[in-house]
gemmi code that builds the backbone of each chain (N, CA, C; Angstrom):
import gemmi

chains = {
    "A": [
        ("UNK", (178.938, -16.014, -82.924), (179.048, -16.685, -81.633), (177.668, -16.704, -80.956)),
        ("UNK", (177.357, -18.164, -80.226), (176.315, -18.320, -79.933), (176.108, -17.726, -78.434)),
        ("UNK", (175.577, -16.908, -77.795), (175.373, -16.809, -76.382), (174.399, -16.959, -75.619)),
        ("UNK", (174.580, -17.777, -74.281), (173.816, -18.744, -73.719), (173.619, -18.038, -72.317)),
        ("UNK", (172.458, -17.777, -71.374), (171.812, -17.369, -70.378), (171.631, -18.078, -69.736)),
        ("UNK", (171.754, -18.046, -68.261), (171.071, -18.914, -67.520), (170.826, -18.724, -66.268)),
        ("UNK", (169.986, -19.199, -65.619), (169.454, -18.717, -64.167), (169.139, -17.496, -63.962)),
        ("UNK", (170.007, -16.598, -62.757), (169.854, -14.797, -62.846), (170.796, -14.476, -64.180)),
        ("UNK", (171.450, -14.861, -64.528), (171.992, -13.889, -65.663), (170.442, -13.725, -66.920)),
        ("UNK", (170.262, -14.928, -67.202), (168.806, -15.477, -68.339), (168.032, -13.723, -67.642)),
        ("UNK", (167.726, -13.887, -66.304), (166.712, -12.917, -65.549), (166.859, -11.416, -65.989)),
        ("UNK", (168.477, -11.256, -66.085), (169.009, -10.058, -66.097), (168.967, -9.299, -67.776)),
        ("UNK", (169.360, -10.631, -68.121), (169.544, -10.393, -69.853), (168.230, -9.957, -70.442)),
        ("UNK", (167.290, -11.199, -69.592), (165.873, -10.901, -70.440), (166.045, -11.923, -71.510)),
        ("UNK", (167.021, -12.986, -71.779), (166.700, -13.547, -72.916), (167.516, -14.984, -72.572)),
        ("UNK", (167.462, -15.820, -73.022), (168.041, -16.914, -72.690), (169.282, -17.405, -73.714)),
        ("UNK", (168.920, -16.670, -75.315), (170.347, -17.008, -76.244), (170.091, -15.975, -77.507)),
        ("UNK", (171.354, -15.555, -78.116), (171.271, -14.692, -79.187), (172.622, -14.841, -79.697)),
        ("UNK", (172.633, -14.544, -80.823), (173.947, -14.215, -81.684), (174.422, -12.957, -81.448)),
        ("UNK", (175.858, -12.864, -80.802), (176.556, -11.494, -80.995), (177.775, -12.360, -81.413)),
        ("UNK", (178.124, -10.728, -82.254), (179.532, -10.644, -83.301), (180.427, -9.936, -82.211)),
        ("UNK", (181.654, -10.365, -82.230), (183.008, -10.119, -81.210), (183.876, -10.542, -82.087)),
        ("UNK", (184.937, -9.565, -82.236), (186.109, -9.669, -82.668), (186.521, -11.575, -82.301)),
        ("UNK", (187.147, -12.003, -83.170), (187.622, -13.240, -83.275), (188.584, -13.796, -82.235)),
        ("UNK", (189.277, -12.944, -81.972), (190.451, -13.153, -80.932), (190.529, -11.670, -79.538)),
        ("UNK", (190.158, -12.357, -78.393), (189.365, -11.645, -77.311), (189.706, -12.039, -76.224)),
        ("UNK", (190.280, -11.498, -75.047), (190.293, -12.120, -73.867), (188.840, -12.041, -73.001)),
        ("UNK", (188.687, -13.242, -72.363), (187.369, -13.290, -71.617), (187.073, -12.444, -71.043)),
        ("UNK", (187.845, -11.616, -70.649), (187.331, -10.331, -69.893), (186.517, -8.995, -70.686)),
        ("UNK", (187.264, -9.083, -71.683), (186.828, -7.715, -72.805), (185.788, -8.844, -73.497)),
        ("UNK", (185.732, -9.942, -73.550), (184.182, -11.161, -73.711), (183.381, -10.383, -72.990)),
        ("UNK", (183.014, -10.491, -71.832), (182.738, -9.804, -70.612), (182.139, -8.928, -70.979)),
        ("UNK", (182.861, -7.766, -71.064), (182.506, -6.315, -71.285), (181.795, -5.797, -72.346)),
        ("UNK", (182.201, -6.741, -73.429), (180.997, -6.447, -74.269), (179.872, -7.223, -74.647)),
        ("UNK", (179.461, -8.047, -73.383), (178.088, -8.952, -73.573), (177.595, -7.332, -72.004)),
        ("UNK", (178.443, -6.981, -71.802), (177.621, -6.320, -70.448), (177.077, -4.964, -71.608)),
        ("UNK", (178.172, -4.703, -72.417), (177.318, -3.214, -73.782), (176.080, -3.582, -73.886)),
        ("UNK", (176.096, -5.412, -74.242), (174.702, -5.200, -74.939), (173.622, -5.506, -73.616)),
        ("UNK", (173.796, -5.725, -72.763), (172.773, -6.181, -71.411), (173.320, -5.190, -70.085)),
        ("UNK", (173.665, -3.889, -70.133), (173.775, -3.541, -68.932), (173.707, -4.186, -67.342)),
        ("UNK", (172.349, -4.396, -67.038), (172.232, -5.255, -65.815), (172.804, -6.280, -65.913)),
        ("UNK", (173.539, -7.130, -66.406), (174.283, -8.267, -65.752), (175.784, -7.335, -65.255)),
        ("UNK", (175.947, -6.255, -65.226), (176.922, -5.796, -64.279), (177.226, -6.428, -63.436)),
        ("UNK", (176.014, -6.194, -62.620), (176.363, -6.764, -60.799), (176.493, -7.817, -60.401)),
        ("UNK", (176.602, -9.006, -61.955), (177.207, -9.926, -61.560), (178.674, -10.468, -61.887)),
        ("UNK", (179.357, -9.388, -62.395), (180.610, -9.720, -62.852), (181.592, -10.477, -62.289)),
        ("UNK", (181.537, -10.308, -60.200), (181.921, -11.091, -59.614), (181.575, -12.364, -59.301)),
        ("UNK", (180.388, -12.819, -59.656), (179.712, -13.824, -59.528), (180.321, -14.401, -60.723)),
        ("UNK", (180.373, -14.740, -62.195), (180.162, -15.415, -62.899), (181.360, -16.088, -63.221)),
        ("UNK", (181.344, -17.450, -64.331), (182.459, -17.377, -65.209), (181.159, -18.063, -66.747)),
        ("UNK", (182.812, -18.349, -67.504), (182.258, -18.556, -68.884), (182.151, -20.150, -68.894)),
        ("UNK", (181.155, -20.466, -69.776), (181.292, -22.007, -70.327), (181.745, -21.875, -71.907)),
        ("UNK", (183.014, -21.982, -72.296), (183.394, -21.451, -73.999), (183.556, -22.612, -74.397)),
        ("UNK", (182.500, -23.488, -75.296), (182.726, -25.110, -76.155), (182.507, -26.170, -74.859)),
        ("UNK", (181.819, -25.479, -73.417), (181.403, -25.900, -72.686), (182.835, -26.343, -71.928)),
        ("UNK", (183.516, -25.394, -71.839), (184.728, -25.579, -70.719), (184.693, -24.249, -69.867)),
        ("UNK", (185.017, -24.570, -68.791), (184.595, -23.839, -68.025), (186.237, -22.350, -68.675)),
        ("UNK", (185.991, -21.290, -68.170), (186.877, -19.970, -68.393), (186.746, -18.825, -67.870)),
        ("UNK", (187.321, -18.596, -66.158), (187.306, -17.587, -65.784), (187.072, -16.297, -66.550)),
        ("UNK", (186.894, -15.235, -65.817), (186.775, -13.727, -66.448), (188.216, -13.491, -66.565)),
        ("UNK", (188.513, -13.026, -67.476), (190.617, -12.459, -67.415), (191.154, -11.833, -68.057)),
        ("UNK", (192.170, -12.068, -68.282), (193.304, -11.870, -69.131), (193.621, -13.752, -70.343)),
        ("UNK", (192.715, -14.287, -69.959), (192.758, -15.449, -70.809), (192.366, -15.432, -72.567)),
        ("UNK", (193.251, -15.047, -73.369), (192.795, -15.073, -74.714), (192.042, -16.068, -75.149)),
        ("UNK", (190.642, -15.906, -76.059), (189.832, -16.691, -76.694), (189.510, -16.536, -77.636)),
        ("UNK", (189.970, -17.723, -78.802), (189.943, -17.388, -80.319), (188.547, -18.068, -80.447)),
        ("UNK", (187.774, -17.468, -80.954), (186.644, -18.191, -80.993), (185.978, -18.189, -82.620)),
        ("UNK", (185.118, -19.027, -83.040), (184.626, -19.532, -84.398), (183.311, -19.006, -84.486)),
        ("UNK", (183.040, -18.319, -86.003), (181.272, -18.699, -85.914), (180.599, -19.988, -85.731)),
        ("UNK", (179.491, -19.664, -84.959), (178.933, -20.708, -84.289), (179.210, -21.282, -83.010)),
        ("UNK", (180.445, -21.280, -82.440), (180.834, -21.465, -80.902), (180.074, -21.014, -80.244)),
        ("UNK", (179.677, -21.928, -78.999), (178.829, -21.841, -77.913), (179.527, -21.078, -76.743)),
        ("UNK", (179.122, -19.538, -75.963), (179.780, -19.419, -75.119), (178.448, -19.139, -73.830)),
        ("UNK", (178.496, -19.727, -73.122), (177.630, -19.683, -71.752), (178.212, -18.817, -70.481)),
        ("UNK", (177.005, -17.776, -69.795), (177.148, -17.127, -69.042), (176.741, -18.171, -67.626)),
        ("UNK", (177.814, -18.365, -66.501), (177.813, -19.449, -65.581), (177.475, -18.614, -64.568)),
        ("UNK", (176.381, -18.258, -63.624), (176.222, -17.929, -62.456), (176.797, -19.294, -61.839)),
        ("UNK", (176.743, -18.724, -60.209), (177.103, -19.533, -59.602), (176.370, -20.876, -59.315)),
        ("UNK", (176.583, -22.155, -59.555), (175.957, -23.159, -59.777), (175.325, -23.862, -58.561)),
        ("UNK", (173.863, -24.775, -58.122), (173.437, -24.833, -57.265), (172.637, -25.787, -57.974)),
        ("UNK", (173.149, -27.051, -58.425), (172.325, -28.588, -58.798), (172.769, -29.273, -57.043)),
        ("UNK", (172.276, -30.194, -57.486), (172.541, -31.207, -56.325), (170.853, -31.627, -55.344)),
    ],
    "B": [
        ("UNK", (183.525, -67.175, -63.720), (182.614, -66.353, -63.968), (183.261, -65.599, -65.419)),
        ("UNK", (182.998, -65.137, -66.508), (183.171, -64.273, -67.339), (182.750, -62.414, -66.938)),
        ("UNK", (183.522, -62.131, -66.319), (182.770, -60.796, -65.680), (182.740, -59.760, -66.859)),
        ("UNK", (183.496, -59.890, -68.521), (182.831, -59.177, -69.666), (181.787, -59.260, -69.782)),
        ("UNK", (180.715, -60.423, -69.087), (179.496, -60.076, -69.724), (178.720, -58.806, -69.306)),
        ("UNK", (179.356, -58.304, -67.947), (178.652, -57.045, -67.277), (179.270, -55.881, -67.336)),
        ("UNK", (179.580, -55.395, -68.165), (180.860, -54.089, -68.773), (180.083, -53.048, -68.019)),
        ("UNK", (181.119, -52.351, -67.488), (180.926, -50.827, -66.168), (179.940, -50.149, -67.458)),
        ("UNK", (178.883, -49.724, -66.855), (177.951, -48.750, -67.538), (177.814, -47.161, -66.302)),
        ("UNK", (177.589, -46.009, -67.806), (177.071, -45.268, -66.474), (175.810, -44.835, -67.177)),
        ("UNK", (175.042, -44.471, -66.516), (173.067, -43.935, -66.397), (173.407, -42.435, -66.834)),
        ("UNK", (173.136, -41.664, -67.257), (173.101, -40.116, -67.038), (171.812, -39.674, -67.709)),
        ("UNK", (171.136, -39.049, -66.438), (169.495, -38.811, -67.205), (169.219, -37.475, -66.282)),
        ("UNK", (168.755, -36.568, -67.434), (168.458, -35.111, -66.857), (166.722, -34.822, -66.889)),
        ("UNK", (166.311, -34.907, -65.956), (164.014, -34.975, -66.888), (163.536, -34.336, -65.886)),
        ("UNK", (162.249, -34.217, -66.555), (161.320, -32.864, -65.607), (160.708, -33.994, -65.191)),
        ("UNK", (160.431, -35.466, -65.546), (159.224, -35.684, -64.618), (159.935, -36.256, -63.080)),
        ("UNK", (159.254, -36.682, -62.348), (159.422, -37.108, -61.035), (160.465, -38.501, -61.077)),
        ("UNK", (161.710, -38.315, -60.218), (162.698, -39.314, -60.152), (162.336, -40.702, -58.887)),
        ("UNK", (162.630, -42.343, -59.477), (162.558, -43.173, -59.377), (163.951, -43.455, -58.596)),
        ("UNK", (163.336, -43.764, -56.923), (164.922, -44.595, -56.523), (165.180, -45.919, -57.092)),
        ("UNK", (163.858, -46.605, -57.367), (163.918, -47.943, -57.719), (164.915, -48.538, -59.008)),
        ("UNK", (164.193, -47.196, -59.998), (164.317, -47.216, -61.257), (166.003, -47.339, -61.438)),
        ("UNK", (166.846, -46.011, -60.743), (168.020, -45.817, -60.536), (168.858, -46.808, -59.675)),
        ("UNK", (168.428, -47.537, -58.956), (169.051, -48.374, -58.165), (168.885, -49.546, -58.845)),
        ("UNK", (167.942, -50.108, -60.323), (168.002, -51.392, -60.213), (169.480, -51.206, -61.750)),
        ("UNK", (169.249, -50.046, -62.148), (170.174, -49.660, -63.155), (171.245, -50.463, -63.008)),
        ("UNK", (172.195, -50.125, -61.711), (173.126, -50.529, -60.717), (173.469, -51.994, -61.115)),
        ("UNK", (172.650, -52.559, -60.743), (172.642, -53.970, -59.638), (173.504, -54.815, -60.927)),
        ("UNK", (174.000, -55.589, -60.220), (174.850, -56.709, -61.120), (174.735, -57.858, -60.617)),
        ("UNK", (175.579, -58.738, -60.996), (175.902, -60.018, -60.191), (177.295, -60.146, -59.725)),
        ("UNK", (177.950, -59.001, -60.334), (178.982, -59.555, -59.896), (179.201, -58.381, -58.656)),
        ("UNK", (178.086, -57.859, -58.348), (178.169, -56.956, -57.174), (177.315, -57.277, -56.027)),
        ("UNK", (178.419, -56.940, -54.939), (177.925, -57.404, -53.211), (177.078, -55.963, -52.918)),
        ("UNK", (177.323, -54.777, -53.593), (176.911, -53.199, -52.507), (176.420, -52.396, -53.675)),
        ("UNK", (174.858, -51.311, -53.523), (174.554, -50.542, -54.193), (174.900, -49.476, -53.226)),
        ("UNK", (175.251, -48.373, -53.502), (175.039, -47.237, -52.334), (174.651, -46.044, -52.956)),
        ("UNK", (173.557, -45.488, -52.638), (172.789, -44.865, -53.043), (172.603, -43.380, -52.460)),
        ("UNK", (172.987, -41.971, -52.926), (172.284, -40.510, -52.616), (171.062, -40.011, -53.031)),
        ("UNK", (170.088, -39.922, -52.322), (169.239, -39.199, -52.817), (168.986, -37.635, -52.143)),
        ("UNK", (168.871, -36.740, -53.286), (168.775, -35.577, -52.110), (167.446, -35.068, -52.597)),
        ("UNK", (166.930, -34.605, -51.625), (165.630, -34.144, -51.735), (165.302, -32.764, -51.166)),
        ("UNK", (164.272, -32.229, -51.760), (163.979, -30.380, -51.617), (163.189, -30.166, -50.038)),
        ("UNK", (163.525, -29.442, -49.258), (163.558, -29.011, -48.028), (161.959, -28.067, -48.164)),
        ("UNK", (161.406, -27.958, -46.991), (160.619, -26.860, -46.924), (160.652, -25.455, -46.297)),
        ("UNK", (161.837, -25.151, -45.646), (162.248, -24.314, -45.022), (163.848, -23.927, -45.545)),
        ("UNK", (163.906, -22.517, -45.732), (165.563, -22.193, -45.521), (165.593, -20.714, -44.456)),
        ("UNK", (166.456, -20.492, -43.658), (166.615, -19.351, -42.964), (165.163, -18.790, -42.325)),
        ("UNK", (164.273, -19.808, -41.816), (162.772, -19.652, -41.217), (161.877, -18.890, -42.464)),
        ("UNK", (162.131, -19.370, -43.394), (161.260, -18.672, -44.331), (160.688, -20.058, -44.831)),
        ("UNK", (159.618, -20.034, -45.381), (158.688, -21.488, -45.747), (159.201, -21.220, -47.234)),
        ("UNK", (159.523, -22.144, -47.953), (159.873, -22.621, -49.559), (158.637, -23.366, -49.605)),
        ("UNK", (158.187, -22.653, -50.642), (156.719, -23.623, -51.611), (156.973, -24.689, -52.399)),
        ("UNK", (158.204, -23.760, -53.340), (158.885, -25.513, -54.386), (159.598, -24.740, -54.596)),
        ("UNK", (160.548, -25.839, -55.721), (161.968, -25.462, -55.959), (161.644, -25.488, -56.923)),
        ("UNK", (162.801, -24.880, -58.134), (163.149, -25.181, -59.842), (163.997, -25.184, -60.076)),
        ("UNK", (164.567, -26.391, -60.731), (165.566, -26.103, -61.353), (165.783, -25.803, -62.842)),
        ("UNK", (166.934, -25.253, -63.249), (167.127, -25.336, -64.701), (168.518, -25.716, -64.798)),
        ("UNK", (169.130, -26.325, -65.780), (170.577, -26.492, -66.511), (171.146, -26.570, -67.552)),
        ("UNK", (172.164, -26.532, -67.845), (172.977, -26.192, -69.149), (173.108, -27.685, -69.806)),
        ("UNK", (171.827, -27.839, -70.030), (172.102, -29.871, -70.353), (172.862, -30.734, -71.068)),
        ("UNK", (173.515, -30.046, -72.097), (174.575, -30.811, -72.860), (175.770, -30.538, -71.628)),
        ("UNK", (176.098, -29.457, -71.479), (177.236, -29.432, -70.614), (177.376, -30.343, -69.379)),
        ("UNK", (176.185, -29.992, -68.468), (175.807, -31.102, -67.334), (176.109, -32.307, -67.728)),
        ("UNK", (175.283, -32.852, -68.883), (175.869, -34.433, -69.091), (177.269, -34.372, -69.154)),
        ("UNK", (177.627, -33.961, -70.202), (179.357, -33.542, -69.850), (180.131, -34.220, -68.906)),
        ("UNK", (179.771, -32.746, -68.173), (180.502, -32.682, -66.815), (179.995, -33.904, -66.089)),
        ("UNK", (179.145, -34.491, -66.005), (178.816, -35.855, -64.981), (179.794, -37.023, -65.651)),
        ("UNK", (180.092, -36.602, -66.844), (180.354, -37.719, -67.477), (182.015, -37.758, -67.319)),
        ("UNK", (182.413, -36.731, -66.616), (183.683, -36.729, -66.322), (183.630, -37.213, -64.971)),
        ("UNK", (182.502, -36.937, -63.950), (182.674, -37.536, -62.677), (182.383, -38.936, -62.709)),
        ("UNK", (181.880, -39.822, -63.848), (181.628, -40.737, -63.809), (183.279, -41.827, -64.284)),
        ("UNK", (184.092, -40.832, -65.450), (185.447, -40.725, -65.307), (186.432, -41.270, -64.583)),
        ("UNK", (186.112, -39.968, -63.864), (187.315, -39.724, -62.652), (186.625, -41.204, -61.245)),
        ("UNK", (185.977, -41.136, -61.034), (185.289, -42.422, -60.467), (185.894, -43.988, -61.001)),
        ("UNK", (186.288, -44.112, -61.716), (186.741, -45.015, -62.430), (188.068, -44.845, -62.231)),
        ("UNK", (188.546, -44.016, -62.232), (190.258, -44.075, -62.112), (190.439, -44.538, -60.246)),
        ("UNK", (189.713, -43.465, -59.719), (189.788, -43.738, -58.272), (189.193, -44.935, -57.783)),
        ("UNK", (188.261, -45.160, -58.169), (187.938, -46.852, -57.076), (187.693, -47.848, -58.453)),
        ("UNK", (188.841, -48.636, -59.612), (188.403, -49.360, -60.625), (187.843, -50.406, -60.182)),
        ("UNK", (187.422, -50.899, -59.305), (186.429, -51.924, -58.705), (185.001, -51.265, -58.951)),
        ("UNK", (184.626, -50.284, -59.008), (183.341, -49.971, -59.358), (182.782, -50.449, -60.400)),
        ("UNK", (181.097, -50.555, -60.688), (180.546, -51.501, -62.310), (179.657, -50.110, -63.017)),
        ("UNK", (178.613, -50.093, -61.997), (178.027, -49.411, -62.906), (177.837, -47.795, -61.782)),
        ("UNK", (177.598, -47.108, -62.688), (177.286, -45.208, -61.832), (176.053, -45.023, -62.837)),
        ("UNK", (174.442, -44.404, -61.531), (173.498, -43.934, -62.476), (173.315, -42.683, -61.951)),
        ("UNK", (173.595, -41.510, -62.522), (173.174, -39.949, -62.084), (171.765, -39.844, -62.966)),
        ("UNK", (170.483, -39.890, -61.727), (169.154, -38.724, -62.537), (169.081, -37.211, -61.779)),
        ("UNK", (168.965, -36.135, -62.246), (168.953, -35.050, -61.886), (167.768, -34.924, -62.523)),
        ("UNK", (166.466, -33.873, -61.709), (165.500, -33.418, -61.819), (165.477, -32.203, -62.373)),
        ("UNK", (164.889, -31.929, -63.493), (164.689, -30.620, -63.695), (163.253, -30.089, -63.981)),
        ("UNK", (163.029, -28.619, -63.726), (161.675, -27.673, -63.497), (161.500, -27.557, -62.539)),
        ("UNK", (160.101, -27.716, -62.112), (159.218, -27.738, -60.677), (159.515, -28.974, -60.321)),
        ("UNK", (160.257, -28.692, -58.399), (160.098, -30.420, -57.713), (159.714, -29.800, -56.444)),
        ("UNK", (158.448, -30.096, -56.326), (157.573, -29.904, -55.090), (158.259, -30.144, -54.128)),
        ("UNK", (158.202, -29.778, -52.758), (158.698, -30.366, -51.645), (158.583, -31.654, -51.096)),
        ("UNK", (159.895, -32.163, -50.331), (160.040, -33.431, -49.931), (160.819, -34.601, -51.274)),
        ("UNK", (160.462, -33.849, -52.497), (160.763, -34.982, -53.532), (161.970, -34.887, -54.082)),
        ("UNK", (162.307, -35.970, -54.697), (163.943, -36.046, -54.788), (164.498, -35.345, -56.015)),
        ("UNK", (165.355, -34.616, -56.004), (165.939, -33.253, -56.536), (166.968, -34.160, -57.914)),
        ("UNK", (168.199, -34.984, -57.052), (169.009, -36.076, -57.187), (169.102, -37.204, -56.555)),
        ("UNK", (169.071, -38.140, -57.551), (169.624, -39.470, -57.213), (171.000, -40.201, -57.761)),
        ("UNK", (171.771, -41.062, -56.914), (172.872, -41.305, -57.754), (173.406, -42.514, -56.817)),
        ("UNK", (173.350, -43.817, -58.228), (173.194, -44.880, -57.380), (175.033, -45.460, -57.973)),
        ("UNK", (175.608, -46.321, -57.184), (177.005, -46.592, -57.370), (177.062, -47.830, -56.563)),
        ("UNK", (177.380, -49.305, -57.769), (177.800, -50.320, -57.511), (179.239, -50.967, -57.593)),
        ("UNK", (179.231, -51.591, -56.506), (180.782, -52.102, -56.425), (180.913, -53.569, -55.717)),
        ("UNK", (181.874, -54.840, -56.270), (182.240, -55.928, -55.813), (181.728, -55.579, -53.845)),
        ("UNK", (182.261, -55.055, -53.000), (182.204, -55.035, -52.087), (182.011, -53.131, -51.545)),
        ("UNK", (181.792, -53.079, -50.142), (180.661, -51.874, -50.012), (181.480, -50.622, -50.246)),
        ("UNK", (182.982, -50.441, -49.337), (183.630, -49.546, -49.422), (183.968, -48.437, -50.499)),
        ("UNK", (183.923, -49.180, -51.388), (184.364, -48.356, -52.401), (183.093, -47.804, -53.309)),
        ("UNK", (181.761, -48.317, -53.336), (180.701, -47.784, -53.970), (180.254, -46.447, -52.616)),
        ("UNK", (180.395, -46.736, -51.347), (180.495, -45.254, -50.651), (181.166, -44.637, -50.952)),
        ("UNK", (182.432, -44.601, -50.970), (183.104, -43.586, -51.127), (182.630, -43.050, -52.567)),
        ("UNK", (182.455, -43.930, -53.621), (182.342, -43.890, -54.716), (180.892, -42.586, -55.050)),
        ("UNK", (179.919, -42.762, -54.476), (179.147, -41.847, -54.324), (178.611, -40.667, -53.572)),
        ("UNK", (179.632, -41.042, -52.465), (180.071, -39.435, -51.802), (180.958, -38.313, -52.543)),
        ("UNK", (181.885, -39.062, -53.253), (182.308, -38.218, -54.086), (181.862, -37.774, -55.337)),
        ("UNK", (180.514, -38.567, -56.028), (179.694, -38.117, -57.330), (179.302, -36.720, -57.045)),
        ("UNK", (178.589, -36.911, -55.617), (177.313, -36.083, -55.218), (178.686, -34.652, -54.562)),
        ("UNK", (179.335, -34.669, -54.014), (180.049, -33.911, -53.540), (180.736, -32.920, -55.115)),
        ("UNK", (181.360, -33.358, -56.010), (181.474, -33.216, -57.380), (180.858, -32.054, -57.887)),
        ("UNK", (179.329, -33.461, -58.052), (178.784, -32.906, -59.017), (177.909, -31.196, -58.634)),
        ("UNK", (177.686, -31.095, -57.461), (177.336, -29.982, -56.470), (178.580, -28.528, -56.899)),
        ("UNK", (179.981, -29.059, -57.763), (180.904, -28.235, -57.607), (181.070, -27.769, -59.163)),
        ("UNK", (181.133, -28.649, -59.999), (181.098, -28.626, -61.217), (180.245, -28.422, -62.538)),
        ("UNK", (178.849, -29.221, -61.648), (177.804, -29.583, -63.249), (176.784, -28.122, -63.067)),
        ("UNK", (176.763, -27.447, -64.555), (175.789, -26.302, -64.599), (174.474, -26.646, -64.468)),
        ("UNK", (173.877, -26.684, -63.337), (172.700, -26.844, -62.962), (172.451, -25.595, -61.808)),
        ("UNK", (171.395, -25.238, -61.761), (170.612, -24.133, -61.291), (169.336, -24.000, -60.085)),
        ("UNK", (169.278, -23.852, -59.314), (168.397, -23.847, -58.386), (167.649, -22.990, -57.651)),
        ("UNK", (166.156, -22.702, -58.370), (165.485, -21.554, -57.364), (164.520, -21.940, -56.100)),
        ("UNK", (164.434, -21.217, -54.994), (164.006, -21.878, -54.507), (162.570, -20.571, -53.565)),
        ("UNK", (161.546, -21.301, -54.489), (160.220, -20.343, -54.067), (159.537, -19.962, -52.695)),
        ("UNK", (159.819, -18.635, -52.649), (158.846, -18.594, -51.085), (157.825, -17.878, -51.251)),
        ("UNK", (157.070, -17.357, -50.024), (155.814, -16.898, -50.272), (155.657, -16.142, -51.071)),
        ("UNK", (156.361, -14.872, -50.521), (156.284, -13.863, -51.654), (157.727, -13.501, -52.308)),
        ("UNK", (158.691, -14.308, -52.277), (159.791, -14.237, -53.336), (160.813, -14.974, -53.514)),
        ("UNK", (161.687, -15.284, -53.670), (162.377, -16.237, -54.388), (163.727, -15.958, -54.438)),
        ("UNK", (164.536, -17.346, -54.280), (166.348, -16.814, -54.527), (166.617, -17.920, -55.083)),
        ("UNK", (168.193, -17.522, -55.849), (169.065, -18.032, -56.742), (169.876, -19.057, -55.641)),
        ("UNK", (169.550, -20.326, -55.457), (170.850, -20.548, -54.338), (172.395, -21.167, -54.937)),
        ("UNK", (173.453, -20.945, -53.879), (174.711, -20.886, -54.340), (175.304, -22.391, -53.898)),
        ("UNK", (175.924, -23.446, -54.083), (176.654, -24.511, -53.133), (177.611, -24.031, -52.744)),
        ("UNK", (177.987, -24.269, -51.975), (179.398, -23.703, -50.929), (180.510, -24.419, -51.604)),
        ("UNK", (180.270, -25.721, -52.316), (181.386, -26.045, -53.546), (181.763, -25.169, -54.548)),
        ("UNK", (180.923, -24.361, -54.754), (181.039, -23.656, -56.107), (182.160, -22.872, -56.041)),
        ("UNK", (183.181, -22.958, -56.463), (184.323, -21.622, -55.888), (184.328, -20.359, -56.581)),
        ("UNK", (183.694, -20.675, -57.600), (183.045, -19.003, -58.118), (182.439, -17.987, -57.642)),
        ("UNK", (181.574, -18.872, -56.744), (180.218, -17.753, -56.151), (180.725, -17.274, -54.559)),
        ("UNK", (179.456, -16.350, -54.352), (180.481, -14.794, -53.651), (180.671, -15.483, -52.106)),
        ("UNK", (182.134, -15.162, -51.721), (182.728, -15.923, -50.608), (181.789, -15.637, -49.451)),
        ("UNK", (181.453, -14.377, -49.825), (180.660, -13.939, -47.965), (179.425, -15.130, -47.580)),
        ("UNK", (179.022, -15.532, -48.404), (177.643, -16.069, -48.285), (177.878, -17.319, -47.717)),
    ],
}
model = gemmi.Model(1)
for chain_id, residues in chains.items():
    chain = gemmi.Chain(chain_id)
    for i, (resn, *xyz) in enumerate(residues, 1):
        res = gemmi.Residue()
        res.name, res.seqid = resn, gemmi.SeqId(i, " ")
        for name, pos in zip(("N", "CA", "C"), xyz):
            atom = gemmi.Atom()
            atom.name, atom.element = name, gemmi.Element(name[0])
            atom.pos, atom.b_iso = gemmi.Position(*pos), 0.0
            res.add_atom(atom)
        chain.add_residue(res)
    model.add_chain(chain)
structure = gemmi.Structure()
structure.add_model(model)
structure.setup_entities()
């Protein structure tokens, strides 16, 4: 699985994309928890964020996500185009 | 008139260099259209009495197109009198005063290309992953849209 940074999370991570391995079938929340194992500091944004998974948007939850090698999943701070 | 010859198009362009109202507005234009109506928003030099030097943006660019491309969509269901929709969004460094977004929306008559682009720009502010820092003297913030229903209520 591909994982994608951006804005303060990119800041927090220190990196903008990397491959991590996650069990295949995962709710976004335990998603979550173990992108925070490998990046501590994006903690403090747990309330802030959601997911972009195949570029759909996916709260933090109880929402199961079967996901593929190679799937794109993006860390969404809060958004501010316009 | 054959009005197939002018089939509804939409523009969607994401670039670092400097955005064209002209460019975006002539996108628009038809013949078989009376009204362009046009947003441009542009970067401020001040927030909360603090002086902003420049802004940056960054975004999730496949997704952004995406997502515009659903407001360009849903635009179509709501006012089908509309022809053409052009979204340019700026990305990197956009100095102050210069335009951030533009988003031009043509229609047979005026009503419905306003509304039509009050609701792009209102949207796309809620939906499209795009990012905005905004530089001050000596430091810098992440800013939030008050559309965003993710980001933290207090603010």
């Amino acid at each position: 699985m591909l994982v994608l940074y951006f804005a303060r999370s990119a800041e927090l991570a220190g990196l903008r994309s990397e491959t991590v391995s996650v069990p295949r079938q995962i709710t976004s929340l335990q998603l979550w928890e173990e992108i925070v194992k490998i990046h501590p500091r994006l903690a403090v944004i747990r309330d802030q964020v959601v997911f972009a998974v195949q570029q759909e948007y996916v709260l933090l939850g109880d929402q199961l996500l079967v996901l593929h090698p190679g799937d794109e999943v993006a860390i969404i701070p809060p958004i501010s185009g316009g | 008139m054959d009005e197939s010859e002018d089939v509804p198009k939409d523009f969607i362009k994401l670039k670092s260099e400097k955005l064209s109202v002209e460019e975006v507005s002539e996108l628009v234009i038809s013949p078989y259209c009376g009204a362009v109506s046009l947003f441009i928003g542009t970067t401020r030099n001040n927030f909360e009495g603090k002086k902003v030097i420049h802004l940056e943006y960054e975004a999730y660019t496949s997704m952004a197109e995406t997502e515009i491309k659903k407001i360009c969509r849903d635009v179509r269901q709501k006012w089908p009198s509309v022809k053409h929709v052009a979204v340019h969004h700026r990305l990197g460094l956009v100095p102050i005063t210069e335009a951030s977004v533009i988003i031009a929306v043509s229609s047979p008559h005026r009503v419905e290309s306003l509304e039509a682009v009050r609701y792009c720009i209102n949207t796309l502010k809620a939906s499209v992953p795009i990012w905005k820092k905004e530089i001050y003297e000596d430091e810098y913030s992440w800013k939030e849209n008050k559309e965003c229903f993710w980001a933290n209520s207090e603010k």
